[in-house]
C-alpha positions in Angstrom: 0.0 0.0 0.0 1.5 3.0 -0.9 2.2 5.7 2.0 0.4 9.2 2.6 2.1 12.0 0.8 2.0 15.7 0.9 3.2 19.1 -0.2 5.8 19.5 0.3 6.4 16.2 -0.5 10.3 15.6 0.7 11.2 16.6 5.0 10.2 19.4 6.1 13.4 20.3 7.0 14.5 19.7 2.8 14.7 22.9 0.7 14.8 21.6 -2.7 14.1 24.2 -5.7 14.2 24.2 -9.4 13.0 20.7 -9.2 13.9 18.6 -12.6 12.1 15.0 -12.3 13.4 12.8 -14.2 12.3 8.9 -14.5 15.5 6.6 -14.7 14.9 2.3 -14.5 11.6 2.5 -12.7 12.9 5.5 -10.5 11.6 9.1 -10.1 14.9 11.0 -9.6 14.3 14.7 -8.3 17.2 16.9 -9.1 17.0 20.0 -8.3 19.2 23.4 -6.5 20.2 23.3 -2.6 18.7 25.8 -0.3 18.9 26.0 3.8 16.2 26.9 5.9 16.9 30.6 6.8 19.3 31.7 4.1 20.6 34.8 2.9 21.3 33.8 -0.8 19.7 31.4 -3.4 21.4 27.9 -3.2 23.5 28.4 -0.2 24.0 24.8 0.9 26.9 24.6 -2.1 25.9 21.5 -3.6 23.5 19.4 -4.7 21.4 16.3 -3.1 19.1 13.5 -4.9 16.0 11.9 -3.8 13.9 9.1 -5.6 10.9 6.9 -5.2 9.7 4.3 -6.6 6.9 4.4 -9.2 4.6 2.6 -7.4 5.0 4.9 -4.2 5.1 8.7 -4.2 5.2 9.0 -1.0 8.4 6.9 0.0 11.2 9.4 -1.5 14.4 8.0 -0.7 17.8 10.5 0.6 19.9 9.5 -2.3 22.6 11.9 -0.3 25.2 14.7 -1.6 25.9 13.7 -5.2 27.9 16.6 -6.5 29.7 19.6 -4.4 30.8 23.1 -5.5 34.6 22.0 -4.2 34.2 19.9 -7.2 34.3 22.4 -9.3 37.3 24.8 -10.7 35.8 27.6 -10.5 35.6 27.5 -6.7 38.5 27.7 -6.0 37.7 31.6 -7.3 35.2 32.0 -4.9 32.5 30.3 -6.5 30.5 28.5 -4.5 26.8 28.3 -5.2 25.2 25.8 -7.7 22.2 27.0 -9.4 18.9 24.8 -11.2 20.8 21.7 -12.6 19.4 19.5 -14.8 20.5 15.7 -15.6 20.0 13.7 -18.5 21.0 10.0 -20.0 23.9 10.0 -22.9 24.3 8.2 -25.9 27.2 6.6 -23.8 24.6 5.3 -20.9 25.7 7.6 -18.6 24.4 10.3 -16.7 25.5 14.2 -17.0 24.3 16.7 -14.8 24.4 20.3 -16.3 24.6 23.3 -14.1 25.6 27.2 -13.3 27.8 28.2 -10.8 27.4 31.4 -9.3 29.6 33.5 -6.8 28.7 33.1 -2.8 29.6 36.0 -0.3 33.3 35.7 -1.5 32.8 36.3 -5.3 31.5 39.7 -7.4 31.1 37.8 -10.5 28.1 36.1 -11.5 26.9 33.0 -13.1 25.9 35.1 -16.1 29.4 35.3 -17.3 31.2 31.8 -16.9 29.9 28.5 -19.6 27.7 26.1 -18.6 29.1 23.6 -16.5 29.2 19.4 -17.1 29.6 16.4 -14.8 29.3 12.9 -15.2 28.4 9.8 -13.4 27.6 6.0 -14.4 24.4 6.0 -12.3 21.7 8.7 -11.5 22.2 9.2 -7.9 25.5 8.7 -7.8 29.2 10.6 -6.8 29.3 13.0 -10.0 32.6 14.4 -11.5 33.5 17.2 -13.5 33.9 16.3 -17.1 34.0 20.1 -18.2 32.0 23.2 -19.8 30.0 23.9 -22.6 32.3 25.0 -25.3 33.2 25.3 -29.2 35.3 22.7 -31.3 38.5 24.7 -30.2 37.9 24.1 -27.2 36.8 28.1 -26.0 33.7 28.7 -23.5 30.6 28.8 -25.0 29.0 32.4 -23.7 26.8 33.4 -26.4 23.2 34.7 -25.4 23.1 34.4 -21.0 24.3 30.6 -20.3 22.0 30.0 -17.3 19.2 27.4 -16.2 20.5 24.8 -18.8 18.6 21.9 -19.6 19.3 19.1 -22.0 17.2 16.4 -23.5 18.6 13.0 -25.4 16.1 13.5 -28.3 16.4 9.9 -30.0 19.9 10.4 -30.0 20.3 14.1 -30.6 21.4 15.8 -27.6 19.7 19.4 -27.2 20.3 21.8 -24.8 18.1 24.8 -23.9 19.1 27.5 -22.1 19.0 31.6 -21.2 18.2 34.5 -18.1 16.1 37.6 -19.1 15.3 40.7 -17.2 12.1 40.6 -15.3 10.1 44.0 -14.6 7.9 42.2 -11.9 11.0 40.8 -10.5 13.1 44.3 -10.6 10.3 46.2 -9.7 9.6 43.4 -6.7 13.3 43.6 -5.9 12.9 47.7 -5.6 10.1 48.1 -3.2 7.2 47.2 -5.5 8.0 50.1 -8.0 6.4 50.0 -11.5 9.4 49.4 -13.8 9.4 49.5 -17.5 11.3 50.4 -20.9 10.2 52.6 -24.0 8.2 50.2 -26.6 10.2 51.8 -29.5 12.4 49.0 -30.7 15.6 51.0 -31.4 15.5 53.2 -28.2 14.9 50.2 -26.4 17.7 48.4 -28.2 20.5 51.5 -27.1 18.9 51.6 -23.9 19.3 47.4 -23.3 22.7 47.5 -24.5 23.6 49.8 -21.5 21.9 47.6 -19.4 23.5 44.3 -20.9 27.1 45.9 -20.4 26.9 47.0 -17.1 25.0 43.4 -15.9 26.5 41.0 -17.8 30.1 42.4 -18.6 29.7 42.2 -22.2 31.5 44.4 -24.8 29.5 46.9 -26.9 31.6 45.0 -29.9 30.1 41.4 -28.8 26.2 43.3 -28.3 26.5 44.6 -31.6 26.6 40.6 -32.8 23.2 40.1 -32.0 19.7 40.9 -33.9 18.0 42.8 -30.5 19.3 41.7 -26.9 21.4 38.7 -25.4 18.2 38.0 -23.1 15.8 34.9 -24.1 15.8 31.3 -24.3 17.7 29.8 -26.8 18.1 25.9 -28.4 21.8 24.5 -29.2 22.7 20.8 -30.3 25.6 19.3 -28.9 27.5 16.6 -29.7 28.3 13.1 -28.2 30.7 14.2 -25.8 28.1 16.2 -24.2 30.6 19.4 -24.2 31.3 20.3 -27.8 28.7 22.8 -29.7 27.5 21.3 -33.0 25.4 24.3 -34.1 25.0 28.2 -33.4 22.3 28.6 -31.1 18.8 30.1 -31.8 16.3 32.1 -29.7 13.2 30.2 -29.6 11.3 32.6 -27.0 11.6 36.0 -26.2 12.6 37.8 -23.3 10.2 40.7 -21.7 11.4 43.5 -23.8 11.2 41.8 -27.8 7.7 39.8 -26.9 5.7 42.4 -28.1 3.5 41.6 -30.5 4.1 37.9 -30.3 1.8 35.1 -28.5 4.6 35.6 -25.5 3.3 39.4 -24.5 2.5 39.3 -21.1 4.1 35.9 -20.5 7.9 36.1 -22.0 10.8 34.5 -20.9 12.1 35.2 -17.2 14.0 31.7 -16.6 14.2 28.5 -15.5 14.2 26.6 -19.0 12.8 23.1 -19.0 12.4 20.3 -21.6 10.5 17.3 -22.7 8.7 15.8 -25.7 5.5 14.7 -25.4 3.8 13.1 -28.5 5.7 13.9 -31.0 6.0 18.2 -29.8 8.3 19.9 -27.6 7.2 21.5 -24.8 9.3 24.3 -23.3 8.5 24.9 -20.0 9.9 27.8 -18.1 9.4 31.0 -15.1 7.6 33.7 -17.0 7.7 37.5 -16.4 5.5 37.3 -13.6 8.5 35.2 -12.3 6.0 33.4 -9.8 3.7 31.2 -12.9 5.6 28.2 -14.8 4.2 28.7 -18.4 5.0 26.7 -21.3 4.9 26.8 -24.9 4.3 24.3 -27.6 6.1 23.4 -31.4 6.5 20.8 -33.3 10.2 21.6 -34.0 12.6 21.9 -31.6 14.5 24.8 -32.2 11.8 27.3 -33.8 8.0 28.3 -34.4 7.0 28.0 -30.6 3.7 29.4 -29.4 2.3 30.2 -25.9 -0.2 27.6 -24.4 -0.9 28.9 -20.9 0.0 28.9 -17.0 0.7 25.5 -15.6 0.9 26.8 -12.3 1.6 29.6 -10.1 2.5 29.5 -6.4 0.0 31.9 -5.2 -2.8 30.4 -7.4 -2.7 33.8 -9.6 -4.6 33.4 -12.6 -6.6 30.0 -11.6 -9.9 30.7 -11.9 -9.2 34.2 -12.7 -7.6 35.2 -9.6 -6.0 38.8 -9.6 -2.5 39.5 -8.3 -4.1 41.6 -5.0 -5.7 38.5 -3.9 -2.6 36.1 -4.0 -2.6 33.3 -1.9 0.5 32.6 -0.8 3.6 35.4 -0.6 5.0 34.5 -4.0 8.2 34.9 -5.4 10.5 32.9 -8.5 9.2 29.8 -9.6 11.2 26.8 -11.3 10.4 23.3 -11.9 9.1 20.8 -15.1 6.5 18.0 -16.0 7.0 14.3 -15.9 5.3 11.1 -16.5 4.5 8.5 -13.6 2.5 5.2 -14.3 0.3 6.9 -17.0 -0.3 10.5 -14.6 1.5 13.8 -15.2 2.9 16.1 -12.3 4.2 19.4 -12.8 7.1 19.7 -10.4 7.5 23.3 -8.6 8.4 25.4 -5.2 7.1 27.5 -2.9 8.8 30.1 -0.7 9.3 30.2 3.3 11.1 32.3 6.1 8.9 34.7 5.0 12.6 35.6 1.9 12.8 33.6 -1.7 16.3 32.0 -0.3 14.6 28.7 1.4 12.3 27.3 -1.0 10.6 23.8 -0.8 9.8 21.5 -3.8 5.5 20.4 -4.0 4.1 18.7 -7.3 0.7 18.8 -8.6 -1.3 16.1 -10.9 -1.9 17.9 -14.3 -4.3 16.6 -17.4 -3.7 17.2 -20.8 -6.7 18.0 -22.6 -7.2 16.0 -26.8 -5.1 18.9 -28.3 -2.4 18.8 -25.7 -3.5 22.0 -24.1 -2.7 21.8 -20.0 -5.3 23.9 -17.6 -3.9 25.4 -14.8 -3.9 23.7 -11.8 -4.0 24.8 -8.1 -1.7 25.0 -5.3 -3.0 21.7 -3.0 -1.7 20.0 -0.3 -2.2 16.3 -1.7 0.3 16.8 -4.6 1.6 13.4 -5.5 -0.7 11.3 -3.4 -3.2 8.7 -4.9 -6.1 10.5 -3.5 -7.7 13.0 -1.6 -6.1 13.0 2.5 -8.0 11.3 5.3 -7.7 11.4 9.1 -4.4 11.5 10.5 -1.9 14.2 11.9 -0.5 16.6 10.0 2.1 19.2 9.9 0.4 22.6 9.8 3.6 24.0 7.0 2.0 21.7 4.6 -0.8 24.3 4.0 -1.5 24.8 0.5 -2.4 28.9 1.0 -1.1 31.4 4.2 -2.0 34.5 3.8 -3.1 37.9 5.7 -5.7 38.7 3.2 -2.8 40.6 1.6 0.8 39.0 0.6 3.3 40.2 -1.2 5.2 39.2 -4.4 9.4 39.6 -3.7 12.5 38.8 -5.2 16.0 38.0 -3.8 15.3 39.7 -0.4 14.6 38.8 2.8 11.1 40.6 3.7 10.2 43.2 6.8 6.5 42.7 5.7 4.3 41.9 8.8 2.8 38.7 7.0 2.5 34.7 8.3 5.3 32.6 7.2 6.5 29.2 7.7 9.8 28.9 9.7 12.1 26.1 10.9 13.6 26.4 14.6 15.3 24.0 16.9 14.5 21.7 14.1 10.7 22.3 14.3 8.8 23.3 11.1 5.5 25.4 11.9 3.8 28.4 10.9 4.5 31.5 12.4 3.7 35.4 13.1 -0.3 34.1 13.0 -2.2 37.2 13.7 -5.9 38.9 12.6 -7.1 38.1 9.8 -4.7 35.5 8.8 -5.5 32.1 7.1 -4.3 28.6 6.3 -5.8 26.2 4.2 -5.1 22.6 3.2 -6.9 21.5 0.3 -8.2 18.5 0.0 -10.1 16.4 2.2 -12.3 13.3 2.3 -14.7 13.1 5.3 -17.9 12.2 5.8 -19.4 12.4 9.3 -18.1 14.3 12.6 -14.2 14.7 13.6 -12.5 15.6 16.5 -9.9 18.8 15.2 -7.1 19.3 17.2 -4.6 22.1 16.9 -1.5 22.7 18.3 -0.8 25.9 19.5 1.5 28.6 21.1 2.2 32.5 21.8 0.5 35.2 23.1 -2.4 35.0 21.0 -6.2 35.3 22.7 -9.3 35.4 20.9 -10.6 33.2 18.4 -9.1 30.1 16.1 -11.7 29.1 13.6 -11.4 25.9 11.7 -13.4 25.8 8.8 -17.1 27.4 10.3 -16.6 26.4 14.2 -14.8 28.7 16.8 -12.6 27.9 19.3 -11.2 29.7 22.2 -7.9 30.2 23.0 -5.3 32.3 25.3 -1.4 33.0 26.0 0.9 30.0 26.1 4.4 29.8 26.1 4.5 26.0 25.2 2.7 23.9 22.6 -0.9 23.5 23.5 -3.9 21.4 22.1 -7.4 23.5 20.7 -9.9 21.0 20.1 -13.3 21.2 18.3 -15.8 18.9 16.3 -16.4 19.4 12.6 -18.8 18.0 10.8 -17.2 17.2 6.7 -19.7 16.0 3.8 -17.1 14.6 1.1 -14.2 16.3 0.1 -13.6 19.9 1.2 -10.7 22.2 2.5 -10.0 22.6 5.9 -9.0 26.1 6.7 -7.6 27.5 9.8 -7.9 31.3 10.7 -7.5 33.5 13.6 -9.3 36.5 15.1 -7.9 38.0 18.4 -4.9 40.0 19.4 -1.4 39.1 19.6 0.6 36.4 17.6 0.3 32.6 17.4 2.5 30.0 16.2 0.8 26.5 14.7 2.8 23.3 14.4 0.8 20.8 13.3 -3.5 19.6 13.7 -4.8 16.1 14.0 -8.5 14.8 12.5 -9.8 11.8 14.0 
């Protein structure tokens, strides 16, 4: 019988972003970037860690351990130290090569932006990786052209393809600067001169080498490589658009932010990726791999913006970048993704969602839940209250590559105890979905110096100050599957660990 599973679906104490699921000899491998609860910068930890499953059971993800380090690398020894989204995939030769970014860590000023695409190689999936080298041309020079970051490579019946690319976001800048409006002039050339400024101050390129390309050196682009999974084999191509050249195309509104994923489905590509808003995973659709793709829709977005026509005010969660991919498991799709905690975008966890494709291939988006790879709905049991689908004030904020001083409830892990936190008036969680029928007993564990009112779905129970974990029980009556959502009406702060239906 396969075991109860949950979002997020690894340890709560597991901050795994920029999730890339692969399936590998009846194994679902996640790889994926290496956060730490309470960091300062995207992929602190400084290497990365595997977990799998087996097919038949979701919910038993094995700790495949450390299976590649940033001391690996030779760029560390520059002060390099933090490994961005990876991405693994199966060679002609039967091995396995992971494909990363490095970026600098406290230590370094330049950025991942600037340095090739990085290659290491191991004769099983979860194994002890090695460096086998970086993206580069015949003569054996870096390969830099366009932004080599978020790489991602698929074995397409032989051909090995790599996708690829950064662009600037003005949700994410504007995010980044206190929630200002940012934008650029819609005249092409202006934009063009002003860009150019941009790219040389960002990404330490040359006005000489900018002049070399048709519009910007922001986008996703497509290259073929060849056996030896280093070597170029053609010039690469932009197949979507970053923010400031989507105009006019099916991309306006949704361009190319990051996070560029892979896989063919049918017979068509599907490029997955982080659009503009920075917080959806879109994708697009071709039936050639390097050209002629068209926006399809949101997959997801991890504050349920957009689903069911939800406006940005009314976000669910705090949101901030988004990064993950599709895959296939016994017959049932998942789209692979992360949400944010410690109230900053630097300790994100991974969550997956079931997704359906419709007759033409089209995917609807789906909602943030908390039953994410399990069979079904949940049932009685205990449960940790950070595995809420939605926390919010009634007001949350989109941010990027900050911590935030916004007075909003986050999840937070202390003296190795995950729980939700800063709980105040007005504030909600709810975990979506479950299967009841009949009356349960609801108990909640509390703490802080909270009084006044915790409401579980329509009943109210009282509660007052407590320094140490405390139980608020009340009966519920359930009639099939519903939510269960937890709120709070009183004054003070509360802190909720984890509620048990029985």
């Amino acid at each position: 019988m396969a075991n109860t599973v949950f979002n997020p679906f690894l340890s709560l104490n597991e901050y795994i972003p920029d999730g890339e699921p692969h399936v590998f000899n009846n194994r679902i491998y996640l790889y994926g970037s290496h956060d730490i609860a309470g960091g300062t910068r995207y992929c602190q930890a400084g290497n990365y860690v595997c977990y799998s499953a087996p097919l038949d059971d979701l919910g038993n993800w094995h700790y495949e351990g450390e299976i590649y380090s940033s001391q690996d690398d030779p760029l560390c020894k520059e002060g390099f130290s933090d490994l961005y989204a990876p991405d693994v995939v199966r060679g002609n030769d039967g091995r396995y090569y992971l494909y990363y970014t490095i970026a600098g860590g406290v230590s370094a000023t330049a950025n991942g932006h600037n340095t090739p695409i990085r290659v290491a190689v191991c004769d099983t999936p979860a194994g002890r990786y090695r460096f086998h080298g970086f993206v580069r041309y015949e003569d054996g020079s870096p390969f830099l052209r366009y932004l080599p970051a978020d790489p991602t490579v698929i074995n397409d019946e032989g051909t090995i393809r790599m996708y690829y690319g950064w662009s600037l976001s003005m949700v994410a800048a504007g995010a980044h600067n206190g929630g200002r409006k940012m934008s650029l002039p819609r005249n092409r050339f202006v934009k063009r001169l002003m860009l150019r400024a941009v790219e040389t101050k960002l990404f330490g390129r040359s006005s000489k080498e900018l002049k070399t390309y048709k519009d910007d050196i922001m986008g996703a682009c497509h290259v073929e490589l060849e056996d030896d999974m280093l070597t170029v084999k053609t010039e690469p191509k932009k197949i979507v658009e970053g923010q400031f050249f989507a105009q006019g195309t099916s991309f306006e509104g949704h361009a190319f932010y990051e996070a560029a994923s892979i896989r063919k489905i049918d017979g068509l590509y599907y490029f997955i990726y982080s659009d503009e808003d920075s917080a959806s995973l879109s994708y697009a659709v071709s039936k050639y791999p390097d050209r002629d793709f068209v926006y399809q829709g949101v997959i997801i977005n991890n504050g349920d913006v957009g689903y069911k026509n939800r406006k940005k005010e009314d976000r669910l969660n705090q949101t901030g970048n988004n990064h993950g991919s599709l895959e296939c498991v016994n017959g049932q799709w998942y789209i692979f993704y992360h949400r944010q905690t410690h109230h900053s975008t630097y300790s994100r966890q991974a969550c997956a969602e079931k997704v359906y494709f419709n007759e033409n291939g089209h995917i609807d988006q789906v909602e943030c839940s908390s039953c994410g790879l399990n069979e079904g709905y949940l049932k009685e049991g205990n449960y940790p209250a950070a595995i809420c689908c939605n926390l919010s004030n009634g007001h949350m904020p989109h941010i990027t590559n900050t911590i935030t001083d916004e007075d909003i409830p986050y999840i937070v892990q202390k003296n190795d105890e995950v729980y939700i936190t800063n709980f105040k008036e007005g504030c909600f969680a709810i975990y979506k979905y479950f299967d009841l029928k009949g009356t349960y007993h609801i108990s909640v564990r509390i703490r802080g110096d909270g009084e006044g009112m915790l409401q579980i779905n329509e009943e109210n129970v009282k509660i007052s100050p407590s320094e140490k974990w405390c139980k608020s029980t009340i009966e519920i009556p359930f009639g099939g599957v519903s939510s269960l959502k937890i709120a709070y009406q009183g004054t003070g702060s509360i802190d909720l660990l984890d509620f048990t239906i029985e």
